[in-house]
Every structure is written in C-alpha cells, then in structure tokens.
MMTF fields as JSON, N, C-alpha, C and O atoms, coordinates in Angstrom:
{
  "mmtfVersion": "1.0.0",
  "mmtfProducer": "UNKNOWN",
  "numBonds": 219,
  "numAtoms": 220,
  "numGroups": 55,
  "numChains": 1,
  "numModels": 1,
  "chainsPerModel": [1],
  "groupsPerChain": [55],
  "chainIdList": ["A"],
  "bondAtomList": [4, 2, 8, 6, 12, 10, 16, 14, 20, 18, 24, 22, 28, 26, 32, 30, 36, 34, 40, 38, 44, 42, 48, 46, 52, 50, 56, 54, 60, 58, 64, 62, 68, 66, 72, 70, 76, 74, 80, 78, 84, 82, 88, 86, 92, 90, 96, 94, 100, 98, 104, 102, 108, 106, 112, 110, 116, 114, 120, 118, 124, 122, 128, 126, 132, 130, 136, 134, 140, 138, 144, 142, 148, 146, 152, 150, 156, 154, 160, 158, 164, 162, 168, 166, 172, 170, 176, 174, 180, 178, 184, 182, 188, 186, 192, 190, 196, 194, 200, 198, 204, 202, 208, 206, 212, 210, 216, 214],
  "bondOrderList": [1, 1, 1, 1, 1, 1, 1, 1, 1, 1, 1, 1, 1, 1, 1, 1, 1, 1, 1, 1, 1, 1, 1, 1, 1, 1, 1, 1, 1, 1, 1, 1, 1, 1, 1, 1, 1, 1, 1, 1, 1, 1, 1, 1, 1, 1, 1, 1, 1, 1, 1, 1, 1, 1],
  "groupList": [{"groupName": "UNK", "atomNameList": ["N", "CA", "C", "O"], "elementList": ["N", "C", "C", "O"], "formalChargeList": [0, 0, 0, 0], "bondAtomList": [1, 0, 2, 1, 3, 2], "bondOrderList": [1, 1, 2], "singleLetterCode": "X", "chemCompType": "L-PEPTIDE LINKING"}],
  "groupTypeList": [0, 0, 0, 0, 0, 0, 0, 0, 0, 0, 0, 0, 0, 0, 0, 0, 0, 0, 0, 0, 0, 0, 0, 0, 0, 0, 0, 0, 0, 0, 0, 0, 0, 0, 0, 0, 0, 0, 0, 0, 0, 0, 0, 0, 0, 0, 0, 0, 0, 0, 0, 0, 0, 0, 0],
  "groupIdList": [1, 2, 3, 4, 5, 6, 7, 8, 9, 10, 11, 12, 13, 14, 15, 16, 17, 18, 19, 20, 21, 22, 23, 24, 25, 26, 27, 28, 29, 30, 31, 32, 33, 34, 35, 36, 37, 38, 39, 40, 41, 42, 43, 44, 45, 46, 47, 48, 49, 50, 51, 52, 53, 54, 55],
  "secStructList": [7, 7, 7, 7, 7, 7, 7, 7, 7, 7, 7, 7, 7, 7, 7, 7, 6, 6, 7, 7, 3, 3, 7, 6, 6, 6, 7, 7, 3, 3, 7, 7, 7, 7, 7, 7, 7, 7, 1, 1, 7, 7, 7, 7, 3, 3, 6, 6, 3, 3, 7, 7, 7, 7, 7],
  "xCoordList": [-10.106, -10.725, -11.344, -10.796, -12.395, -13.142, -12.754, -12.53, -12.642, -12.117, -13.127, -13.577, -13.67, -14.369, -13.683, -12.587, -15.077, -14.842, -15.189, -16.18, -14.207, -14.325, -15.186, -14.992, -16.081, -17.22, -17.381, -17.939, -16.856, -16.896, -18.681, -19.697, -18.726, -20.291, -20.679, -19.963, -22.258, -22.592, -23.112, -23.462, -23.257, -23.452, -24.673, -24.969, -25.469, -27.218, -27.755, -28.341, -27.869, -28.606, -29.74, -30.487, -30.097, -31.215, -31.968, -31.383, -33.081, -33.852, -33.426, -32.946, -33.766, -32.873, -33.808, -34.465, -33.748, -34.984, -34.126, -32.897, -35.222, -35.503, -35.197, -34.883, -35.432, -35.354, -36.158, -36.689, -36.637, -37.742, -37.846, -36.966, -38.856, -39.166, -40.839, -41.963, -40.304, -41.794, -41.974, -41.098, -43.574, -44.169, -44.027, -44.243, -43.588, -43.076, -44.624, -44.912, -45.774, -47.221, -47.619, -47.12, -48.338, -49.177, -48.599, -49.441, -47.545, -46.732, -46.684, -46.386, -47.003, -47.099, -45.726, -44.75, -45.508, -44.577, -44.528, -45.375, -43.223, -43.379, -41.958, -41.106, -41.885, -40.827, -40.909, -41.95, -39.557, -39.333, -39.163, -38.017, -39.899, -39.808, -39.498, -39.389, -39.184, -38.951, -38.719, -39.576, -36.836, -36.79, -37.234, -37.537, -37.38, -38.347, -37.613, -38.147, -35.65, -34.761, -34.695, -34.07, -35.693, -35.174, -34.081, -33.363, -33.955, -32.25, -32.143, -31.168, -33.388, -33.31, -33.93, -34.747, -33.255, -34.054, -35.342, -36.106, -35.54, -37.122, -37.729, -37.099, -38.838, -38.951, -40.194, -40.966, -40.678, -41.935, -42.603, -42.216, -43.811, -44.602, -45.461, -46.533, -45.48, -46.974, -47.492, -46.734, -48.745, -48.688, -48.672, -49.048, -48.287, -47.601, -46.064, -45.731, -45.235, -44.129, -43.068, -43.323, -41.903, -40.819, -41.079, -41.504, -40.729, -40.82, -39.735, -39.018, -39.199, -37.973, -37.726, -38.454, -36.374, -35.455, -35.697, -35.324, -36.171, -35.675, -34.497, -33.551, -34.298, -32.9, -32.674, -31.634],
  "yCoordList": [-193.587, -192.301, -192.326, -192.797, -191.836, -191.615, -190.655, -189.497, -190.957, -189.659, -189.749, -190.811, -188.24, -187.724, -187.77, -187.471, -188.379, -188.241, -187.263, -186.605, -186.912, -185.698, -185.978, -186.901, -185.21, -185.457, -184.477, -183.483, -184.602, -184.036, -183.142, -183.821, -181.803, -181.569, -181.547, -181.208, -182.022, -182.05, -180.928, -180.038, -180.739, -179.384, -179.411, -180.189, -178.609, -178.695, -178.11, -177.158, -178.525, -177.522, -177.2, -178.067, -175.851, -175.066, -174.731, -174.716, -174.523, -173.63, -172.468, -171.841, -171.849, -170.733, -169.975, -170.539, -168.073, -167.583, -167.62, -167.586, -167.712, -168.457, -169.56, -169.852, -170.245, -171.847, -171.998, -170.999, -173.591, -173.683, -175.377, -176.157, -175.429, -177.067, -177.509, -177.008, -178.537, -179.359, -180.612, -181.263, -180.743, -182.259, -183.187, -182.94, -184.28, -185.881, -186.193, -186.859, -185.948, -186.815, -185.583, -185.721, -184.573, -183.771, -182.912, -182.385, -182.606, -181.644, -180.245, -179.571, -179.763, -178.432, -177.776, -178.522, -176.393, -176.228, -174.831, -173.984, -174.529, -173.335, -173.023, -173.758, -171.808, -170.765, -170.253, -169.846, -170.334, -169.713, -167.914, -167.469, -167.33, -165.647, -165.19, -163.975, -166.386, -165.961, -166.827, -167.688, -166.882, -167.741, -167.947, -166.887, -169.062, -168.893, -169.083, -169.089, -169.372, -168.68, -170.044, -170.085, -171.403, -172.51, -172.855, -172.722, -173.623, -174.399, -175.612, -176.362, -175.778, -177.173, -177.063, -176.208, -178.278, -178.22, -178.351, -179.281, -177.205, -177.986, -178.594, -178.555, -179.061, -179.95, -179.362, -178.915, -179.191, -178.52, -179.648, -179.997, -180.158, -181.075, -181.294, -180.813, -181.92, -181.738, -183.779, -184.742, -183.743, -184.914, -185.962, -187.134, -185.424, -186.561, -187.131, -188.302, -186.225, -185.723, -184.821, -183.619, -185.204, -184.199, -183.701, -184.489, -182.156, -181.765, -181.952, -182.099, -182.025, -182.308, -180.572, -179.658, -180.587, -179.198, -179.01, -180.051, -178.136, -177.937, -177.872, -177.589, -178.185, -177.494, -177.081, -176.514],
  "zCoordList": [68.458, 68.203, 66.803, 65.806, 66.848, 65.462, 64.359, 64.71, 63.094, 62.444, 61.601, 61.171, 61.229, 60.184, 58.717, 58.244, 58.184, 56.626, 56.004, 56.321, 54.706, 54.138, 53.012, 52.222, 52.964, 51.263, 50.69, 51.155, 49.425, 48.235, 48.302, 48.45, 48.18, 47.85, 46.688, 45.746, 46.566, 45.769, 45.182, 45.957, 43.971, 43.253, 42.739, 41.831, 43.238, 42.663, 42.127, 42.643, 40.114, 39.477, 39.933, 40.386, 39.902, 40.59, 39.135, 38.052, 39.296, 38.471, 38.486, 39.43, 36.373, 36.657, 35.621, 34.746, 35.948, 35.652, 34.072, 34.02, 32.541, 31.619, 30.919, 29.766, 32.262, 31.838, 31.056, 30.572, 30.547, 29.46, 30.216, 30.579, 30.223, 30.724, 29.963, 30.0, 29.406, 28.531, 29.583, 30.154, 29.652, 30.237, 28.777, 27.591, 29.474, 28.211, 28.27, 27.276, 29.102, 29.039, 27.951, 26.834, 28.134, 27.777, 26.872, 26.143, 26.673, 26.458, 26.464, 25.478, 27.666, 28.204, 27.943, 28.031, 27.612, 28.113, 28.756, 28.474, 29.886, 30.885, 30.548, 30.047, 30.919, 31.001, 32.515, 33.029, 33.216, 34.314, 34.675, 34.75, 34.801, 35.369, 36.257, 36.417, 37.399, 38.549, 39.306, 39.502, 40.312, 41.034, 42.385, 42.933, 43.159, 44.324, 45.292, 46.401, 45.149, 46.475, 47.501, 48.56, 46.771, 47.903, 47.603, 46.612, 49.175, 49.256, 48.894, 48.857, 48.585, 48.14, 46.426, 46.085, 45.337, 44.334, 44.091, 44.35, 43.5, 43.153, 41.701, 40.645, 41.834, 40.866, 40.1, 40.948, 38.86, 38.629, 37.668, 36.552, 38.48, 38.12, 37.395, 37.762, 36.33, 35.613, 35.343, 35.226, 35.334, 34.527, 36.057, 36.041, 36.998, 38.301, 37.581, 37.759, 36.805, 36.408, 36.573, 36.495, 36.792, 36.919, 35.294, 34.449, 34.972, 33.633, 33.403, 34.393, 32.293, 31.33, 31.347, 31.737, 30.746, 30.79, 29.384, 28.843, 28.444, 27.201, 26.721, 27.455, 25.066, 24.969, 23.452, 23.115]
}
C-alpha cells in the first residue's frame, strides 16, 4: 500500500501595500499602493528583471 508524504508548506512572501522595490539595471524605483489579491507571487519587472526589495 502506498503511503502519503507529509510536506512541510512553503511560506510565500507576497507583495505588500508600501513595499519599496528598485531595478539593479536602470534604477527605477516603485512603491506599492495596492495589492492585486494573486495566489501566486508576483514578480514586478523592470529592465527584463525581477526588482530588488528595498530596505
């Protein structure tokens, strides 16, 4: 008989409204105003870049 494995979940920082994220190419940077409620992370692109998180 087959038994199921138990897995730990993983925990997924989300974007969060006033985040701060800079592009490493150009160096743009954005402030979050508003979250957009996916279930999945999202990624905000600049450059053909994931943006970096400020801090």
């Amino acid at each position: 008989m087959a038994t199921k494995k138990v897995v730990k979940k993983v925990s997924k920082k989300g974007v969060k409204k006033g985040d701060a994220y800079k592009c490493t190419v150009c160096g743009l940077a954005v402030s979050v105003d508003e979250v957009c409620g996916c279930m999945d992370v999202c990624d905000i692109i600049c450059c053909e870049k994931p943006m970096k998180a400020k801090k």
